[in-house]
C-alpha positions as CSV (number, residue, x, y, z in Angstrom):
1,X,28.9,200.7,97.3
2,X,28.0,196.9,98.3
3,X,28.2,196.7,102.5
4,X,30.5,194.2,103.8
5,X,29.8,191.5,105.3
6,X,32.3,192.1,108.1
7,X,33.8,194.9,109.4
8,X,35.7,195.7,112.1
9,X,35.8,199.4,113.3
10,X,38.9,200.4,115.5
11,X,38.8,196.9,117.5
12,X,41.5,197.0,120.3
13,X,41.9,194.4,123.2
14,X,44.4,194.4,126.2
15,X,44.8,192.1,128.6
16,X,45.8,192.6,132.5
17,X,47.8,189.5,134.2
18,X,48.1,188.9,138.0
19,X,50.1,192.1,138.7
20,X,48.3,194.4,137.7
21,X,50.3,195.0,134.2
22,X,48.3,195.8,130.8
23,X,49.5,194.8,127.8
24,X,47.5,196.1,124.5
25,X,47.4,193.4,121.9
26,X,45.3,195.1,119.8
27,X,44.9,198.8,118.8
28,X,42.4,199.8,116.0
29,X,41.8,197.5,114.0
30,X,40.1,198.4,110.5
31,X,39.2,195.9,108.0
32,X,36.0,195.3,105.4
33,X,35.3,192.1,104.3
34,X,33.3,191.6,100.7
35,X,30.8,188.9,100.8
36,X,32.3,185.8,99.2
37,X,36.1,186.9,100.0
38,X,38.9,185.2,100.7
39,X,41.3,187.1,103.0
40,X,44.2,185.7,104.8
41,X,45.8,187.3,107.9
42,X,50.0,187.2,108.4
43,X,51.0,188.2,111.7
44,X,54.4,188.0,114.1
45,X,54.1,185.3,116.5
46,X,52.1,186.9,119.7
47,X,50.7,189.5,117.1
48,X,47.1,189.2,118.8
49,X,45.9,186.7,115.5
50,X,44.3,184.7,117.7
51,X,43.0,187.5,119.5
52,X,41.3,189.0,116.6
53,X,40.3,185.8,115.0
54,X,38.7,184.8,118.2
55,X,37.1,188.6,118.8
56,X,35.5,187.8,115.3
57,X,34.2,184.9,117.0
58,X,32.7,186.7,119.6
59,X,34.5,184.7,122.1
60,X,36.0,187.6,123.3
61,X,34.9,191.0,124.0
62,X,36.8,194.2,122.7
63,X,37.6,196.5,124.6
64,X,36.9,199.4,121.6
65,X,35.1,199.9,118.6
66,X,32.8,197.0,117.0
67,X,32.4,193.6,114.7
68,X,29.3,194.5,112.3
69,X,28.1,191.1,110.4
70,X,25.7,192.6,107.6
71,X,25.9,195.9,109.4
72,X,24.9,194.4,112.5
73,X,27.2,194.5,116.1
74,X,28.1,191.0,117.1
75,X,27.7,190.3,120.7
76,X,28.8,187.2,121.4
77,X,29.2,184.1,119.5
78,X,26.3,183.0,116.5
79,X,25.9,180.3,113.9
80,X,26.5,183.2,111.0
81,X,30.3,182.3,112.5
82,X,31.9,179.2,112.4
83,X,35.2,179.0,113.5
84,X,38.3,176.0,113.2
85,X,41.1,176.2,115.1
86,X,44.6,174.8,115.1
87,X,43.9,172.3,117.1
88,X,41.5,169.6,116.6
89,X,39.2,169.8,119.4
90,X,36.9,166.8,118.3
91,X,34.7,164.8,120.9
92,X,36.8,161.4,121.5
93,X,34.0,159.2,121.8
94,X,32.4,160.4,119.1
95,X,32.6,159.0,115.5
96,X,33.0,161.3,112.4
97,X,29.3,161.6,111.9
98,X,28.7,162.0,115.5
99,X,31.3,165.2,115.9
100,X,29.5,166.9,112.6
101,X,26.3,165.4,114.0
102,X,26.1,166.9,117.5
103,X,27.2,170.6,115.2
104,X,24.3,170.0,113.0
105,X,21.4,169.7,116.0
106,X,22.8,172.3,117.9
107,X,22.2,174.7,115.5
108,X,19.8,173.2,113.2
109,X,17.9,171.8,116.0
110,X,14.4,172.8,114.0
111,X,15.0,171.3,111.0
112,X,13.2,168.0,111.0
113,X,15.7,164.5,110.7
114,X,16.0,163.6,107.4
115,X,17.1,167.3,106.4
116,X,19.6,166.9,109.3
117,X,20.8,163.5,108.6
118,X,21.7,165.2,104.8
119,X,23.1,168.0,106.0
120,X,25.6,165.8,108.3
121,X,25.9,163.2,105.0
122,X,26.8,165.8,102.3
123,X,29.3,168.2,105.0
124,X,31.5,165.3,105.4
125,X,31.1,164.2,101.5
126,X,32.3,167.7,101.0
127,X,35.8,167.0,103.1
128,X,35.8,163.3,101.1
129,X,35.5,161.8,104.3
130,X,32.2,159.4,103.3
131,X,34.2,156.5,103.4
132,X,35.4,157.5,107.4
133,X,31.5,158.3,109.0
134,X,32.3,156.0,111.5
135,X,35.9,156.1,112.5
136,X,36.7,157.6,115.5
137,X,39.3,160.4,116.4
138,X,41.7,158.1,117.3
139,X,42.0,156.3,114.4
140,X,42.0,159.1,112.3
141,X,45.2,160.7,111.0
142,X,45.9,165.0,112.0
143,X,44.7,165.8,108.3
144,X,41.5,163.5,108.7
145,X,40.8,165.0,112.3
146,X,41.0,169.0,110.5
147,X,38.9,167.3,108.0
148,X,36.4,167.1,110.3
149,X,36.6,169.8,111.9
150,X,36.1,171.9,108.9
151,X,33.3,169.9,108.1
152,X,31.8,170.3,111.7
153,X,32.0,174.5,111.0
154,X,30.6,173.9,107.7
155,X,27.9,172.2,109.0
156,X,26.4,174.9,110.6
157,X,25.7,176.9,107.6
158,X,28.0,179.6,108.6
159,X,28.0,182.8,106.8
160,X,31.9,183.6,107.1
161,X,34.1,180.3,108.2
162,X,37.1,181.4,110.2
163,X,40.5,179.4,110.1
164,X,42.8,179.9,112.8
165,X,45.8,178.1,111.2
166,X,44.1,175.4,111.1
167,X,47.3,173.6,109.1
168,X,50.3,174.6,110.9
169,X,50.7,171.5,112.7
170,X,50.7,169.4,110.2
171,X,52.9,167.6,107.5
172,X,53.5,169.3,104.1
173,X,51.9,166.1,102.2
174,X,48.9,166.6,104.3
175,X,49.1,170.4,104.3
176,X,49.1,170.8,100.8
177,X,46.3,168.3,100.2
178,X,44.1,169.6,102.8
179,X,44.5,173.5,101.1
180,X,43.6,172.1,98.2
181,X,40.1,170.8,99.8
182,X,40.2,174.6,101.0
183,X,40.1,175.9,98.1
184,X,37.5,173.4,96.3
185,X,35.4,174.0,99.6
186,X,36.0,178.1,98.4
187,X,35.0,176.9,94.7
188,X,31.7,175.1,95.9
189,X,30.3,176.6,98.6
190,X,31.3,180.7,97.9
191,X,31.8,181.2,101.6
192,X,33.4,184.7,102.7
193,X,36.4,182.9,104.9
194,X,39.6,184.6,106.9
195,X,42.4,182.5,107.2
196,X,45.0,183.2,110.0
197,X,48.4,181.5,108.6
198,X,51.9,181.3,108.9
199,X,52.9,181.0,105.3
200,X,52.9,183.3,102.7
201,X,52.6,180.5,100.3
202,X,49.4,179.4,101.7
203,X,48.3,182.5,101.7
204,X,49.6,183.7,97.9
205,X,47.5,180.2,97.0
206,X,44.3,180.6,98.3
207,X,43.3,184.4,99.1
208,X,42.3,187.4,97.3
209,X,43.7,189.9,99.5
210,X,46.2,189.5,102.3
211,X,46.6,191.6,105.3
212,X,49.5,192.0,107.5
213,X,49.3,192.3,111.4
214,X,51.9,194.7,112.3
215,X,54.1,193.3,115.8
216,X,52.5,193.3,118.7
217,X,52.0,195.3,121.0
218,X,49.2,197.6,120.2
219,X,48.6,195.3,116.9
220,X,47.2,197.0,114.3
221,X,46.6,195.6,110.4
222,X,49.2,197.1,108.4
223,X,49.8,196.6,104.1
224,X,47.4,195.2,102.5
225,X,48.3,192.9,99.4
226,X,45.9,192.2,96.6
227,X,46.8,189.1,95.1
228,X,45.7,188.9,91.3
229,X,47.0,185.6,90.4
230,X,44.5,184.0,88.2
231,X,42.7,181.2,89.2
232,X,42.6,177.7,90.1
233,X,46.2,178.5,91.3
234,X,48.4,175.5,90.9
235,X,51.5,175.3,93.1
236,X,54.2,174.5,90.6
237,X,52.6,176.9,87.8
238,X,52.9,179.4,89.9
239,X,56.5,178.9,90.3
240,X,56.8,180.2,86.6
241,X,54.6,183.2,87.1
242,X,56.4,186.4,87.4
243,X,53.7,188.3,89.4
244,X,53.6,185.4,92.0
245,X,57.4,186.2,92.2
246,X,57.2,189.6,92.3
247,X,54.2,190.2,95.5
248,X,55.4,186.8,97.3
249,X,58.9,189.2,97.2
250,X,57.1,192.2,97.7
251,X,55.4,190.5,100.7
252,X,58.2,188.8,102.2
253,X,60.4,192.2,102.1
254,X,57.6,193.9,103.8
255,X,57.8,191.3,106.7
256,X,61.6,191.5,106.4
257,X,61.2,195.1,107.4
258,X,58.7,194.3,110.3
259,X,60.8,191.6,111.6
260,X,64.0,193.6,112.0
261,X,62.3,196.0,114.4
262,X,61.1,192.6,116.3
263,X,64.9,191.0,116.7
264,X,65.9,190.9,120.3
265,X,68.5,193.3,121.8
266,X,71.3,191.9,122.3
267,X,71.6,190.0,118.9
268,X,75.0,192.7,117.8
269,X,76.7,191.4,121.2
270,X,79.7,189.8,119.7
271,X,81.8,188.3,122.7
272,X,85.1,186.7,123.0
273,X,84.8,182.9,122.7
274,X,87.4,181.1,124.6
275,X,90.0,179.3,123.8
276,X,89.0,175.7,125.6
277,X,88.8,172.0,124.6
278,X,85.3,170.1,124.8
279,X,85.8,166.3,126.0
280,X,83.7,163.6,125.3
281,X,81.1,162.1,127.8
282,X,81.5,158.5,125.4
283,X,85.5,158.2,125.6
284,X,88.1,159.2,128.3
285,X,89.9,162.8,127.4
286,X,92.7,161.9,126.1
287,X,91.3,159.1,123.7
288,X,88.8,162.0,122.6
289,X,91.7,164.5,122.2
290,X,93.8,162.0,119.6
291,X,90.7,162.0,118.1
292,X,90.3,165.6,117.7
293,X,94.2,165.7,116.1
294,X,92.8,164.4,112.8
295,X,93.5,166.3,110.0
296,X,90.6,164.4,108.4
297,X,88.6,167.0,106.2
298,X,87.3,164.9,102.9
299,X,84.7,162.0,103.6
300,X,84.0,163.4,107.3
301,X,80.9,162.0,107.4
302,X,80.5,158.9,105.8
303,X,76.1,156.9,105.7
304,X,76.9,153.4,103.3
305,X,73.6,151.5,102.6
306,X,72.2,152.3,106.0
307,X,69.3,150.4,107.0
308,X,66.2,150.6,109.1
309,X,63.8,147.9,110.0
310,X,60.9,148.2,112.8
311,X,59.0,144.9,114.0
312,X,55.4,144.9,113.5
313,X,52.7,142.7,114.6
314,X,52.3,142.3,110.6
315,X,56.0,141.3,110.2
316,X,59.1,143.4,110.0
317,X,59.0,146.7,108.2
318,X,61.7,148.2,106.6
319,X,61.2,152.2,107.1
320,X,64.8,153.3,105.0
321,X,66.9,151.4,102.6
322,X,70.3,151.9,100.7
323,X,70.6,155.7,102.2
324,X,74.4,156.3,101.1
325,X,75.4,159.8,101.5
326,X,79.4,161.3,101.9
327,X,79.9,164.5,103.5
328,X,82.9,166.5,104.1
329,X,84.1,168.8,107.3
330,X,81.8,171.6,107.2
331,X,79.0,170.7,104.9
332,X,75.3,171.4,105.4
333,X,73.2,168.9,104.0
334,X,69.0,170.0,104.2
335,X,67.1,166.5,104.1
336,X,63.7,166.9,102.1
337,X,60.6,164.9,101.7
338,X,57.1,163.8,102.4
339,X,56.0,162.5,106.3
340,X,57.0,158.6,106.6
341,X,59.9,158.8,104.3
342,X,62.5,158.4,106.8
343,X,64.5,161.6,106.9
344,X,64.1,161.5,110.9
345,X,64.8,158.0,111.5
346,X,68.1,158.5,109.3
347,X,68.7,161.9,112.0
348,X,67.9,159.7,115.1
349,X,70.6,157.1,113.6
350,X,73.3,159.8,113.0
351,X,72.8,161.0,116.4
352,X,73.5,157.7,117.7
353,X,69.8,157.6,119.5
354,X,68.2,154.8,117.3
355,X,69.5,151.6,116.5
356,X,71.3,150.6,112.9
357,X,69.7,147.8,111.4
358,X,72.0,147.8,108.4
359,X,74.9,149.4,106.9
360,X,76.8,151.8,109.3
361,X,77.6,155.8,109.7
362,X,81.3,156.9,110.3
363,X,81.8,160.2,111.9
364,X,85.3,161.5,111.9
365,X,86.7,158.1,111.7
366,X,84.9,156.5,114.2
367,X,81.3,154.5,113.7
368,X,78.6,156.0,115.4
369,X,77.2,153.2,118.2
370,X,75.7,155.8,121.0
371,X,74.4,159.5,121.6
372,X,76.9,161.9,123.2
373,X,77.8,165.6,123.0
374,X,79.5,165.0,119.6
375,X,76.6,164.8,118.0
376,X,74.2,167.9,119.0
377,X,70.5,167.8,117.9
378,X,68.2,169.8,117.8
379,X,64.3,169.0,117.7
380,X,61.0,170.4,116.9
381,X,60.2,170.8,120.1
382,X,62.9,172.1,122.7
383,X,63.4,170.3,125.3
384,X,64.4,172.7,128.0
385,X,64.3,172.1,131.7
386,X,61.0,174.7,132.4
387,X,62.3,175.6,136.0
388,X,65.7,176.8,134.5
389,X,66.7,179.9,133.4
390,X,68.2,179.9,129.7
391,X,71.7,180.4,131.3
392,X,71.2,177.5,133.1
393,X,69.8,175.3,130.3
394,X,73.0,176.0,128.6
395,X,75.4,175.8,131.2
396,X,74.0,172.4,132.1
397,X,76.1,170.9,128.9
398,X,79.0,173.1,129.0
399,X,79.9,171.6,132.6
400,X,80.1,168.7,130.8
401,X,81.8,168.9,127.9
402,X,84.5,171.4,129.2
403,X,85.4,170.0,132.6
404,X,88.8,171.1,132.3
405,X,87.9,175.1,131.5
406,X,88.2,177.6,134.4
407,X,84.4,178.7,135.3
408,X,84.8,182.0,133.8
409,X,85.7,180.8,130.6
410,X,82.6,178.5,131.1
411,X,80.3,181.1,131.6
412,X,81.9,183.1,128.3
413,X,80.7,180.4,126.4
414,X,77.4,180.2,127.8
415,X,77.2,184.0,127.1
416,X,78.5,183.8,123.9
417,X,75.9,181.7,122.6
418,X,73.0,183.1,123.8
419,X,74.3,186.7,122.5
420,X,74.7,185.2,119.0
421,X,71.5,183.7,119.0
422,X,69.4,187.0,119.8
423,X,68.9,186.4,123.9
424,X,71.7,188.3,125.6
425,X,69.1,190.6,127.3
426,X,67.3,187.1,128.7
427,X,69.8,184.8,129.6
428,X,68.1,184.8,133.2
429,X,64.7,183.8,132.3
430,X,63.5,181.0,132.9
431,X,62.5,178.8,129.9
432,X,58.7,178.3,131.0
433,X,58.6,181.9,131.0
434,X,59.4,182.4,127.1
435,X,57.6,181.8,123.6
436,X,58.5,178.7,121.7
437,X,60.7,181.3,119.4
438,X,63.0,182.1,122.5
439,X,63.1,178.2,123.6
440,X,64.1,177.4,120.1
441,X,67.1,180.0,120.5
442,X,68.3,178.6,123.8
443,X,67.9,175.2,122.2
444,X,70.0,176.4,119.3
445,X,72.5,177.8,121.8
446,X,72.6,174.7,123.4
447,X,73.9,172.7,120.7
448,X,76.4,175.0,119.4
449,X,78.0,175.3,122.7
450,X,78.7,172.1,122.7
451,X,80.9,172.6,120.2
452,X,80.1,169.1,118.2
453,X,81.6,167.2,115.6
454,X,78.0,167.1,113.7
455,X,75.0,169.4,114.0
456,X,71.4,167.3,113.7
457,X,68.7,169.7,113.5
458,X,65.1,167.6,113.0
459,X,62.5,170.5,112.3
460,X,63.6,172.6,114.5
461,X,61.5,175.8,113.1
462,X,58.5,173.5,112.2
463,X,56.8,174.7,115.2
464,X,56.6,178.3,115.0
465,X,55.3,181.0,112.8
466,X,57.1,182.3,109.2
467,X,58.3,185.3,110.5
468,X,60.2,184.0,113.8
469,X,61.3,180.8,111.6
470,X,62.8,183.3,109.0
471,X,64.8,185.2,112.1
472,X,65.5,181.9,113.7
473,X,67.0,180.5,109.8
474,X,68.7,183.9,110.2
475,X,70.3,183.2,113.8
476,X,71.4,179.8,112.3
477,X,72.8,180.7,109.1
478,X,74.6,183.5,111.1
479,X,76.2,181.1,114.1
480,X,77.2,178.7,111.5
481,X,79.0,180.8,109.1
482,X,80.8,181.4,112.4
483,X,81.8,177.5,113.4
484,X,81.3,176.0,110.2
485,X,80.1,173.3,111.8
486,X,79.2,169.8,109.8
487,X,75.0,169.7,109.8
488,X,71.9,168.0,108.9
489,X,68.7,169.9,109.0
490,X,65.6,167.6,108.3
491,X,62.6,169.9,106.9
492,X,59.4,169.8,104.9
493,X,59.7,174.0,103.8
494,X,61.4,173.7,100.6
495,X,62.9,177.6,100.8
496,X,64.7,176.8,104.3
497,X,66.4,173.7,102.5
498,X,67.7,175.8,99.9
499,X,68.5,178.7,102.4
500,X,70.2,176.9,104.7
501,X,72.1,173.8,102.4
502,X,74.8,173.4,100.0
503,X,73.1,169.7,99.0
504,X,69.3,169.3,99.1
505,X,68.8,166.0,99.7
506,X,65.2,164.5,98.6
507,X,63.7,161.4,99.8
508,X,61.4,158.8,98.1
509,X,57.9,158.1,99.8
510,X,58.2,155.3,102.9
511,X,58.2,152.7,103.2
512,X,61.7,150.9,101.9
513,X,62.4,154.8,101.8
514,X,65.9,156.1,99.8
515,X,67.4,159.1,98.6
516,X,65.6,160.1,95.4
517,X,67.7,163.1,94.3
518,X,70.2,165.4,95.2
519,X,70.3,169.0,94.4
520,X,73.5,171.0,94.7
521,X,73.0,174.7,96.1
522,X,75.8,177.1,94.3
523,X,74.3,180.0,95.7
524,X,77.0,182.6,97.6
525,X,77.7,182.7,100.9
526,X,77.0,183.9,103.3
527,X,73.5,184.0,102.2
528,X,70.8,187.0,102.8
529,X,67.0,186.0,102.1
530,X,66.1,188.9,100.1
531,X,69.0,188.9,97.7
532,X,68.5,185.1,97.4
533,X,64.6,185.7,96.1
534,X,66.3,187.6,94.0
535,X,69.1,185.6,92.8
536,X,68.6,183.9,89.1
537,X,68.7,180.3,90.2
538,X,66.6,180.6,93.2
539,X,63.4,179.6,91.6
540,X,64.9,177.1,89.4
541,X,66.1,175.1,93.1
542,X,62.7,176.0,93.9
543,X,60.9,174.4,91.0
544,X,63.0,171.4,90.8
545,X,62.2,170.4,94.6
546,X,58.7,171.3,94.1
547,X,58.4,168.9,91.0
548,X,60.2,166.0,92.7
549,X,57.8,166.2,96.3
550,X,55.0,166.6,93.4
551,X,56.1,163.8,91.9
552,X,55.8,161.5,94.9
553,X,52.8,163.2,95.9
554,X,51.2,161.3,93.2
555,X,52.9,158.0,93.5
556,X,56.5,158.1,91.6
557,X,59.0,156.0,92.5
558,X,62.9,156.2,92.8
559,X,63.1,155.0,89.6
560,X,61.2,157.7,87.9
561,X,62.5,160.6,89.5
């Protein structure tokens, strides 16, 4: 039998914090790696992926058993190694050839100039960023900066390249595009590379095997998937292929399974809501109580040629144009498409916090001029007061809204909320204490207790790993089944829009922006994820999203779609 390149033999790693506690991320960890192989790592968020990707490194030290490279124990870091991570970590002051350049002499330092100043020319030819050499960070966009810092690990000549989600913060556009360049640098250069990710698409598209990391703690590499898709993969052929269906199904139950062992306790709390009235901080009670009287159901929420124009030292630009959209009471509406195509600008309008520059939004009845606790939003990143504990983040509204309620009934909403969203065992910690999963959940708590006319939610998963987003999609689904509450979820992930939505709503590329498209959803309610992989018509949705964001990937215009 050929040796692997890399193996890892029983790796474990704990970590002690100021107390004296130890917490075991990892706990033997077993995995061969063929030379030339492709293998892309799943894991729970705090799963110990970073851990293990940086322990491959040699950044950090296990505790047990051993990294072998070629049969040899790594020690510390080494140029056979070259590592990206998720964040850019470029030298500011540095162009693009002088990041890959200051790589290239640190480890090719004996190499005489002009075999450098090749090596530096043809790395960043590789990530087609010729025509950038000397643009600096700053005026780079987040794919460009990844772009070079792939090509700055290239560079060195590394025998195994190691990707520590090195895409999650970005757009899908730019995502998409840059795994592509991934998988051409695969084609090109044969490297061996791991790939830690948060999507099983990603991973489906570019690997040859992928390996789950079971929940922390005590981490250990659980199923491993062989994925015999042929190659070059394309995203929308694969849509049509039945054994991409069947493992991305197979994978996605597995991490189903893992993930319901992972939900917090708590989560089956049902609570008594009470029986109070919310008031408006825009309007005085009673005005906001007339209000409440209608019996208005159809045309609830009503967008006519809504317009948005930003000055520019260049002129005035429009971003959106002609966005007309009718919703009833209790609709949810997922808004879909590529970065720059207005989708949050139309949110930030609808929530009252940005300025109309044309047309007009009706809510209820009444045009929207000005944020207030009608409108709840939600964002990509919560915006939680750190020193508070979730109980008080949530309360902080519910004072309020519902001035009139008897504290008790107060603090039954509070707890409510935070049961239904999963946190009813830590509704007394404070929020600079918890993941960015558990902030999310208070911020969704937040907004429901509110109890709003309209629900804006702008990303608000876009920041966390697959698993947590699929038990946070869960948490929402389940709390809005509940209050049927009119929303707007803004997203790039094509399955949460049809999970979530009864209309996906697609947008044409920026600028002069519009809607493109919009898909209906008749899929049942309530919705479960596994029996909605399953479902007939799922992949169909699927396809028909995927063709139009394809579409304008390549330059389509409304017109066209």
């Amino acid at each position: 039998m050929t040796q692997p390149i890399l193996s890892l033999r029983n790796v474990s790693k704990a970590y002690v914090d100021g107390s004296g506690a130890r917490t075991e991320v990892l706990k033997g960890i077993n995995l061969d790696v063929a030379e030339g192989e492709f293998i892309a790592i799943l894991g729970f968020s705090g799963s110990g992926k970073t851990t293990l990707i940086s322990s491959i490194a040699g950044l950090i030290e296990p505790d047990e058993g051993e990294i072998l490279v070629r049969g040899e124990r790594c020690t510390g870091p080494g140029s056979d190694r070259g590592l990206v991570f998720q964040s850019y970590s470029l030298f500011p002051w540095l162009t693009v050839e002088g990041n890959v350049r200051l790589a290239v002499d640190a480890v090719h330092g004996g190499l005489d100039k002009a075999t450098r100043d090749a090596l530096v020319q043809s790395t960043i030819a590789l990530v087609g960023l010729s025509h950038a050499l000397d643009r600096k960070p700053a005026q780079l966009s987040g794919g460009m900066r990844q772009r070079v810092s792939v090509a700055r690990a290239l560079a060195m000549k590394p025998e195994i390249l190691l990707l520590d989600e090195p895409l999650s913060a970005l757009d899908a556009l730019t995502r998409a595009k840059l795994q592509k360049e991934i998988d051409r640098i695969r084609e090109q250069e044969k490297r061996t590379i791991l790939l830690i990710t948060n999507d099983v698409d990603e991973a489906l598209l570019l690997a040859d095997r992928v390996a789950v990391l079971e929940p922390a703690p005590s981490a250990r590499i659980g199923r491993i998937f062989d994925v015999t898709i042929a190659r070059p993969r394309d995203r929308a052929a694969m849509n049509h292929d039945d054994a991409f269906k069947a493992l991305r199904n197979e994978i996605a139950g597995y991490l189903g399974v893992l993930n319901e062992g992972q939900k917090a306790v708590g989560a089956e709390a049902e609570g008594q809501l009470p029986n109070v009235t919310p008031i408006s901080l825009l309007s005085p009670p009673k005005a906001y109580q007339d209000a409440a009287k209608t019996n208005l159901s159809r045309r609830y929420l009503e967008f006519f040629n809504l317009k948005k124009v930003y000055p520019t030292p260049k002129g005035p630009l429009t971003v959106l144009e002609n966005f007309n959209l009718l919703m009833d009471k209790g609709d949810f509406v997922s808004l879909i498409g590529h970065s720059g195509c207005g989708k949050s600008t139309a949110l930030t309008m609808a929530a009252g916090l940005n300025s109309i520059s044309g047309g007009g939004i009706v809510l209820d009845g009444h045009e929207i001029d000005a944020a207030g606790p009608d409108k709840a939003v939600v964002f990509q990143a919560p915006s939680l007061m750190p020193w508070l504990t979730a109980r008080q983040n949530v309360s902080m509204g519910v004072e309020r809204v519902y001035p009139h309620a008897a504290k008790g009934e107060r603090r039954d909403i509070v707890e409510y909320y935070l049961q239904r969203v999963g946190l009813g065992d830590a509704m007394d910690k404070r929020a600079a204490d918890m993941s960015n999963g558990m902030r999310q959940r208070v911020g969704i708590a937040r907004a429901f207790a509110l109890s709003p006319k309209l629900l804006l939610l702008d990303e608000p998963f876009g920041m966390l790993d697959s698993l947590t987003r699929w038990d946070l999609q869960d948490v929402l689904m389940e709390v809005w089944e509940r209050t049927k509450v009119t929303a707007i979820c803004v997203t790039h992930d094509v399955d949460e829009a049809i999970l979530l939505a009864d209309r996906v709503v697609m947008m044409t590329n920026g600028p002069n922006a519009t809607i493109g498209k919009i898909l209906d959803v008749d899929l049942p309610r309530p919705r479960d994820r596994k029996a909605l992989l399953e479902h007939p018509k799922f992949y169909g949705y699927r396809e028909e999203v995927l063709k139009f964001l394809a579409d304008y990937e390549h330059g389509a215009h409304a017109d066209a779609a």
